[in-house]
VEXPA-512994 format. One line per 4 residues: their letters; for each residue x, y, z of C-alpha. Coordinates in pm, whole numbers, plus 50000, padded with zeros to 5 digits. Layout:
# VEXPA-512994
A = X,Y,Z ~ ...
***
This chain:
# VEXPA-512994
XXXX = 86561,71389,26606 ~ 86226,71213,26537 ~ 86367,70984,26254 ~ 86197,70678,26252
XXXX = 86524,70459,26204 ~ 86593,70525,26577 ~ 86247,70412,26624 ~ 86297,70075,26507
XXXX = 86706,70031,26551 ~ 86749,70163,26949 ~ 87064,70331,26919 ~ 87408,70300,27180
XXXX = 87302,69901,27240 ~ 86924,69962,27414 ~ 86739,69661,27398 ~ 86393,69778,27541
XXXX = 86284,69362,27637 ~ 86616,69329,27861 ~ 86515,69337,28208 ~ 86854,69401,28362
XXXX = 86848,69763,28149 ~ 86483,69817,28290 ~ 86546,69726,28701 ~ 86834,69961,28680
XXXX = 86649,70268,28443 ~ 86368,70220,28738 ~ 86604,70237,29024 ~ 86791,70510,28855
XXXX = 86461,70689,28816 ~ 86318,70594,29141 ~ 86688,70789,29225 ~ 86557,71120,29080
XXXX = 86235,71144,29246 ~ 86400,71094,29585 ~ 86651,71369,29528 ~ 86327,71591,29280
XXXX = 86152,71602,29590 ~ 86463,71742,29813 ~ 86419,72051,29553 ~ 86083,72145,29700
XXXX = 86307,72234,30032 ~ 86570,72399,29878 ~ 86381,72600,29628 ~ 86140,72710,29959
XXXX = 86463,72775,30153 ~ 86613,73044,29865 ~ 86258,73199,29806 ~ 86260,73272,30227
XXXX = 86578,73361,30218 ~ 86531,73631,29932 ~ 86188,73773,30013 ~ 86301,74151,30023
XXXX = 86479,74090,29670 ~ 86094,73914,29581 ~ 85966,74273,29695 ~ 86224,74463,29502
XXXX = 86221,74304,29171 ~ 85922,74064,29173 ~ 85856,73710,29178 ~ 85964,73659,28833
XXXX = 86277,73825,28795 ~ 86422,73641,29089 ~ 86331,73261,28990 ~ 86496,73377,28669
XXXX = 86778,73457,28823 ~ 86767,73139,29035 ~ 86722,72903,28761 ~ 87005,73062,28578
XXXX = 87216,72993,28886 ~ 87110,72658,28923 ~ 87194,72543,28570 ~ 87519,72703,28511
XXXX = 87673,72537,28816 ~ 87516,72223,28651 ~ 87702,72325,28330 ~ 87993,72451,28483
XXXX = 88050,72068,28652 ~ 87932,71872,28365 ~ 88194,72079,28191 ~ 88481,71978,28427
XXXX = 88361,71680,28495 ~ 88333,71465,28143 ~ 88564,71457,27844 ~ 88244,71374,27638
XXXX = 87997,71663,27768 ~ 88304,71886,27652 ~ 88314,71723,27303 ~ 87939,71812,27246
XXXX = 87994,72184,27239 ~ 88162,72136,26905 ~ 87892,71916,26795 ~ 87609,72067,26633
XXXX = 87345,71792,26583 ~ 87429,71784,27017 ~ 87331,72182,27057 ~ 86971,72092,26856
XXXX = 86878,71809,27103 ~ 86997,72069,27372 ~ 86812,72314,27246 ~ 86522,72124,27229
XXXX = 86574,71998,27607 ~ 86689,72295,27755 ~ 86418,72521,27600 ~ 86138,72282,27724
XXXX = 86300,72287,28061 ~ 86333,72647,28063 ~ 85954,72712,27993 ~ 85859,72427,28210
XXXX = 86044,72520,28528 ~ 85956,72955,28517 ~ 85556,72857,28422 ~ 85581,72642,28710
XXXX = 85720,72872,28940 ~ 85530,73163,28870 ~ 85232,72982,28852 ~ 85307,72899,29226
XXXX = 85277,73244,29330 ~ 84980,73261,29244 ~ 84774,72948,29401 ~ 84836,72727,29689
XXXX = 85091,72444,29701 ~ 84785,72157,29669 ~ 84682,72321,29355 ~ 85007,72335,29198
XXXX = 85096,71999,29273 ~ 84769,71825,29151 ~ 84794,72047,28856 ~ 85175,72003,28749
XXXX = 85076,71648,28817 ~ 84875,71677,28520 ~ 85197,71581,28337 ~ 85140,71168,28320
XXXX = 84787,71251,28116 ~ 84930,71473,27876 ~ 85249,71183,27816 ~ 85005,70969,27751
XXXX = 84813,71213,27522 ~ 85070,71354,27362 ~ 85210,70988,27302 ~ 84933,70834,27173
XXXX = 84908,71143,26919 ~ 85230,71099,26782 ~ 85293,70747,26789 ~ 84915,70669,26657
XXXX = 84936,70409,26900 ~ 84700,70323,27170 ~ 84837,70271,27522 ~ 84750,69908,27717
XXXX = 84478,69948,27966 ~ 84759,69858,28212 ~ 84950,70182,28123 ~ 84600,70372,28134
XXXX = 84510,70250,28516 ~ 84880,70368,28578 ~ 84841,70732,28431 ~ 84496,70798,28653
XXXX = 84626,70587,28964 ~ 84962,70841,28933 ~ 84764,71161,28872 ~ 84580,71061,29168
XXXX = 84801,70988,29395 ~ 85025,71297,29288 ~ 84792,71545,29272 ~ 84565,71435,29606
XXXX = 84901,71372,29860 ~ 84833,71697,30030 ~ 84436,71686,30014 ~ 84192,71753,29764
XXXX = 84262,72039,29573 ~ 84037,72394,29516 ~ 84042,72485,29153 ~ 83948,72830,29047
XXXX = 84113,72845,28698 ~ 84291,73179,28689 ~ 84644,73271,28597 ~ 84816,73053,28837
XXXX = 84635,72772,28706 ~ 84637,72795,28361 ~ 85075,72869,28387 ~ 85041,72504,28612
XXXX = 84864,72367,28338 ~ 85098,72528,28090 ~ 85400,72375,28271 ~ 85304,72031,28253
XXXX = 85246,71998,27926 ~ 85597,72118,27866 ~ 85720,71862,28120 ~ 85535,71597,27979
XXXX = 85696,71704,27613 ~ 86044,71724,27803 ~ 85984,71313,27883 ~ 85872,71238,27480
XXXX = 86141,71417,27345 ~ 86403,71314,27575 ~ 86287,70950,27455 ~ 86371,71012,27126
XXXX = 86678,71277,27172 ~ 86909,71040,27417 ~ 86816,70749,27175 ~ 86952,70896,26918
XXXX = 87263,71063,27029 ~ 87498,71055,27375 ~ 87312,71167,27629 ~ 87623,71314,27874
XXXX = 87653,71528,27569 ~ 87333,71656,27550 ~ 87311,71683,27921 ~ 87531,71986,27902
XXXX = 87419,72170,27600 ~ 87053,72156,27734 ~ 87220,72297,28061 ~ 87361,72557,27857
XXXX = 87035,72694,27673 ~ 86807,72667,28007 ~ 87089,72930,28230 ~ 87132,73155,27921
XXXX = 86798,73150,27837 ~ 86734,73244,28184 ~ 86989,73505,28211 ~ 86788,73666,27862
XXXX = 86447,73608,28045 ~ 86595,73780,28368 ~ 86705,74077,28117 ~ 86409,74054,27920
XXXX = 86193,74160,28221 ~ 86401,74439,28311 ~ 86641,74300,28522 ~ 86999,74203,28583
XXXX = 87150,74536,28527 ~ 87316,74566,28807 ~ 87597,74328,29024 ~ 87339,74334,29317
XXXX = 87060,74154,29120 ~ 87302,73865,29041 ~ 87531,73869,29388 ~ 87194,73778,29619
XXXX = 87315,73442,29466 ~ 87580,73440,29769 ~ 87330,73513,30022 ~ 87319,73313,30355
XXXX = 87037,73112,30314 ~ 87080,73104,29934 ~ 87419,72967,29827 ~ 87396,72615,29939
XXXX = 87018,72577,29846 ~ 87123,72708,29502 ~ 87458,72453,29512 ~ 87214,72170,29631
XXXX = 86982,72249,29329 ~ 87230,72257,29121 ~ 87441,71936,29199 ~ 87116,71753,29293
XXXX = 86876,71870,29146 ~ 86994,71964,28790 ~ 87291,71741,28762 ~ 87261,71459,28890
XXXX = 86895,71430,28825 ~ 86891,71539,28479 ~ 87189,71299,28361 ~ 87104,71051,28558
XXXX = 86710,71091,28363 ~ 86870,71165,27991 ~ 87107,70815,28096 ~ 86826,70572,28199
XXXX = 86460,70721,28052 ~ 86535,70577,27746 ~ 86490,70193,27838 ~ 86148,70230,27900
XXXX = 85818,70374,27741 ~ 85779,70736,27857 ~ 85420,70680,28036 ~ 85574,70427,28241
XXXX = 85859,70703,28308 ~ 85631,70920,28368 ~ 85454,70728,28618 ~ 85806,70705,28799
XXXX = 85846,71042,28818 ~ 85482,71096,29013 ~ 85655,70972,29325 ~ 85870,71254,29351
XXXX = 85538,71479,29566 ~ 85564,71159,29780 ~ 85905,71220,29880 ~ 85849,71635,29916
XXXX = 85591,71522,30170 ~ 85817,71239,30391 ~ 86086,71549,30355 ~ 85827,71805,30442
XXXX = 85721,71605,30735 ~ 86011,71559,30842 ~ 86104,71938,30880 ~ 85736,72023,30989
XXXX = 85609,72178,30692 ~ 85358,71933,30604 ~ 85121,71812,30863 ~ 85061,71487,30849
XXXX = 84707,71394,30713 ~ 84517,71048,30632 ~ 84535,71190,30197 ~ 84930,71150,30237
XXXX = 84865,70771,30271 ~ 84560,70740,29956 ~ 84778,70949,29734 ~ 85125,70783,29853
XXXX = 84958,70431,29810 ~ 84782,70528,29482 ~ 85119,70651,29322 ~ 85296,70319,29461
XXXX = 84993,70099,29318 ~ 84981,70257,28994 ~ 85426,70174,28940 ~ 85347,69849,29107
XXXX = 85072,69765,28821 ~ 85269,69868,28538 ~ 85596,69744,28647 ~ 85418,69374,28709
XXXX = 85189,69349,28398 ~ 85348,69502,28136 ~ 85609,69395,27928 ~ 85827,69711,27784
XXXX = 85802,69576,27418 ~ 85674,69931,27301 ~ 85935,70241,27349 ~ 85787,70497,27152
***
């Protein structure tokens, strides 16, 4: 996946200097962190709506199950949906870069959620947020290049502004922090390596196998901790209060965003995606506000105008000629 001809010769036509392919990867990114932070709701709406099943089988066990649901509606669509996505399960060199997607989704999204149990909403966001440094880091290590100070006033004006929306967050590293931490470092390798993987192969194709691995592999987590045994552990799916959350997360969330990321990250350099995709705590809060569960508070402006100064700077003085 890493060869370095698709370094040098951008496959499926990209041309990283054309600024018609950039304005529409940032408005089609800009897309996924308005609908990103609708899954905040929806994912607080099913947990509600399930907290005897929480009491019964644990935390765990019933984001498992959740995450599983989530992604095989996203599969089952993608399935239906496009001729091509159907064409990659016979495709082999499609089911690695799935693998590799879905697997650092998979560990990404559980970390994160179980992490969540465990500390307050502040913390986990200023911590997942964490996410633009380690692109950066991680970028810089395998590229051996050095990012412009432009990108680097980006990455801490993004943390920032993600991480202090909701106030100044109360770190005392225990378990819930250090699975936070854990999770962003798997997002931020889910940006580099979609970089590389939907540059060098179709991307609707490798939507749906990465779709694939993250439900099974959440189906075999959901076993692995003792559950799923019985048709009551999967049929809470059906719920009231949990059906159209889970459909929502699944159209929106998972579909959607995740073809609509795998179609347009590629035209840019993944710190500058990643930068994008800080916004999406700034929607959870308008959206939050907007259903009163988020006061409003004089932080949601500095982080809000942080996160839009930090795009702002990198979008204006930076010129996209380095995509890996």
């Amino acid at each position: 996946m890493g060869d370095s001809s698709h370094d040098t010769a951008p496959a499926f036509g990209i041309d990283p200097l054309n600024p018609k392919q950039r304005k529409m990867a940032i408005g089609a990114l800009l897309a996924v962190t308005c609908v990103w932070g609708a899954t905040f709701i929806w994912m607080k709406q099913a947990l509600n709506a399930l907290q005897p099943e929480i009491e019964t089988y644990g935390n765990t066990r019933v984001v498992a199950v959740l995450v599983a649901a989530r992604f095989a509606v996203a599969a089952v669509l993608m399935f239906a949906l496009f001729p091509k996505a159907r064409a990659a399960l016979t495709d082999s060199e499609q089911w690695g870069g799935g693998t590799i997607l879905g697997g650092l989704m998979l560990v990404g999204f559980v970390t994160q959620m179980v992490g969540l149990d465990e500390i307050n909403p502040a913390v986990s966001a200023f911590l997942t947020s964490l996410y633009v440094v380690f692109t950066a880091l991680i970028t810089v290590a395998m590229t051996k290049k050095r990012p412009s100070r432009v990108l680097i006033l980006g990455v801490v004006l993004a943390t920032f502004g993600a991480g202090f929306i909701q106030g100044p967050p109360h770190l005392t590293w225990g378990l819930g922090e250090i699975l936070t931490v854990f999770c962003a470092v798997f997002f931020a390798l889910h940006i580099i390596y979609t970089q590389k993987i939907t540059r060098a192969m179709d991307p609707i194709g490798v939507t749906l196998t990465s779709f694939t691995v993250v439900a099974i592999g959440a189906v075999a987590l959901t076993f692995i901790l003792g559950g799923g045994r019985t048709s009551k552990e999967w049929s809470f799916i059906f719920a009231d209060g949990v059906f159209i959350p889970v459909l929502c997360l699944g159209i929106g969330g998972s579909l959607f965003c995740l073809l609509l990321l795998n179609m347009f990250q590629r035209y840019l350099h993944p710190i500058q995606a990643a930068i994008i995709y800080a916004f999406e705590p700034v929607w959870a809060t308008i959206y939050g506000l907007g259903l009163d569960l988020v006061e409003w508070s004089t932080w949601i402006f500095v982080g809000g105008s942080a996160l839009f100064l930090g795009n702002i700077v990198v979008e204006f003085f930076t010129q996209g000629d380095s995509e890996d």
